[in-house]
Every structure is written in C-alpha cells, then in structure tokens.
C-alpha positions in Angstrom: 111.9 103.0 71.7 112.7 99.4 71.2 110.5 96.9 69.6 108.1 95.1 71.8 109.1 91.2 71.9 107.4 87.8 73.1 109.3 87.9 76.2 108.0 91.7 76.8 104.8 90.8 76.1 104.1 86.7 76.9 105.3 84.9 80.0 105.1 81.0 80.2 104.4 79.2 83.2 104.6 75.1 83.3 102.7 73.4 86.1 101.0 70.2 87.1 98.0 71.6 88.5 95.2 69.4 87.0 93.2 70.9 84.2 90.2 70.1 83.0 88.2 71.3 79.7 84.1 70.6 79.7 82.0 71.0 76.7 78.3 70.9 78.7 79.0 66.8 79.8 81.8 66.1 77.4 85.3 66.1 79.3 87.3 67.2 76.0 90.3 67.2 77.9 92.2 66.1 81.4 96.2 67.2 81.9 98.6 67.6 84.8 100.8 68.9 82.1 99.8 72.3 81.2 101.6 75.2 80.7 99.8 78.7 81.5 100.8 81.1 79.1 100.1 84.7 80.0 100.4 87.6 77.6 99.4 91.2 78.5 96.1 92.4 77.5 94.8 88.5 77.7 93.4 86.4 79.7 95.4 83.5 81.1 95.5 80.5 78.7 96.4 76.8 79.8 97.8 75.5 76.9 97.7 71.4 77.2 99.3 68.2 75.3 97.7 67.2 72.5 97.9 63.2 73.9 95.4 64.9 76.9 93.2 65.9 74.9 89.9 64.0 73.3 90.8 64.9 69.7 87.9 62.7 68.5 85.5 65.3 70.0 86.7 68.1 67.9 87.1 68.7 63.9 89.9 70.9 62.3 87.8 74.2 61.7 89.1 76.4 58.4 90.0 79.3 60.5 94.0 80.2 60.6 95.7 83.3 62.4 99.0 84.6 62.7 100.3 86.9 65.9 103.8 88.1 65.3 104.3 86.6 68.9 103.9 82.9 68.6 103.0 82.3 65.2 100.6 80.7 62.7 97.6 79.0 65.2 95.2 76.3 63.6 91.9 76.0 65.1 89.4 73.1 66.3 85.5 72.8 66.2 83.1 71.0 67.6 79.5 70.4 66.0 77.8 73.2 67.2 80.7 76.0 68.0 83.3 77.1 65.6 86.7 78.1 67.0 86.6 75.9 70.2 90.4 75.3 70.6 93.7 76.6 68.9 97.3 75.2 68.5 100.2 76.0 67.2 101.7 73.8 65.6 105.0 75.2 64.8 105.4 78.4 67.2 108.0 81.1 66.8 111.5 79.8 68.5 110.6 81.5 71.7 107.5 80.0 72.2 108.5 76.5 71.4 106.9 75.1 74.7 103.6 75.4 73.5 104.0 73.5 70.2 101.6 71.0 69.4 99.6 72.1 72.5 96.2 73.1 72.3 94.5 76.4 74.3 90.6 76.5 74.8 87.9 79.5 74.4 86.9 79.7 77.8 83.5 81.7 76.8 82.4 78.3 75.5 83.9 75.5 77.3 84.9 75.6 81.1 88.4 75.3 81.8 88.5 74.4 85.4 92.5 74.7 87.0 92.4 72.7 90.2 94.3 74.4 92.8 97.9 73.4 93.8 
C-alpha cells in the first residue's frame, strides 16, 4: 500500500466566482480570486489573496499547526474569536497556489460564494 499524498488527498480548484467573508457587519474580505481547495474528509475551503482581504480587522493569534499535506499554517483573530482565519505562508511545493492566501472558519464568519 502506497503512501497517501496531497494530490490523493487535496484537489485545488481556481475560480473567479466572487467571495465574500462577514464577521456579523464587518466585510473582512471581497475576492474574485479565490481558489477552492478541497481535501477529503473537509469541508470545502476558499482560500483568498491576502491584498482582498481587510487585514486591519484581524490580529496574528499564537496558534501554529502543521499537516503533512500543506504545511506549517499561521492563524488570525479577531477581538472576540480566536482562530478566525489561517494561511500558509510557505506551503509544501504542491500546494504552492495557496501561499500567502488566507482560508476562513466558516462556523464563525459566513463565507458566501456567489454563483457562477
């Protein structure tokens, strides 16, 4: 049995469908530029440019993780919810699209996807 690998496991999926991240009234971010990335087990993730996003709304939270499919992540905060957003700032080779891109927890923002 082989070892299970990113491109087993995590598809990724550019569009320009326009996304949209709301915390309550605050638009934290606005892209035509995401890319979806889908990994088994997960829910899909639109993973956006960091230039579309309101990066004054949110503060670098302590919190670091490592998944042996894309890497070391670095997380985002906002004042009253920890672990809001997540980037990776320097993903494994294969997942070099999403670098610099940030993902949201869609349990506590919405992450509205327009349709195309």
């Amino acid at each position: 049995m082989s070892a299970d690998t990113s491109q087993d496991r995590i598809s990724l999926h550019p569009h320009t469908h326009r996304v949209r991240v709301w915390h309550g009234d605050t638009l934290l971010a606005d892209s035509t530029r995401a890319v979806e990335l889908r990994e088994q087990g997960y829910p899909p993730r639109q993973y956006l440019p960091e230039s579309d996003v309101q990066m004054a709304q949110l503060l670098r939270s302590t919190t670091v993780t490592h998944c042996p499919f894309k890497g070391d992540a670095t997380y985002y905060r906002t004042d009253d919810h920890p672990d809001v957003a997540w980037q990776y700032a320097e993903p494994l080779a294969d997942m070099a699209a999403i670098a610099g891109r940030l993902a949201f927890d869609d349990s506590v923002v919405t992450v509205q996807v327009d349709a195309g």
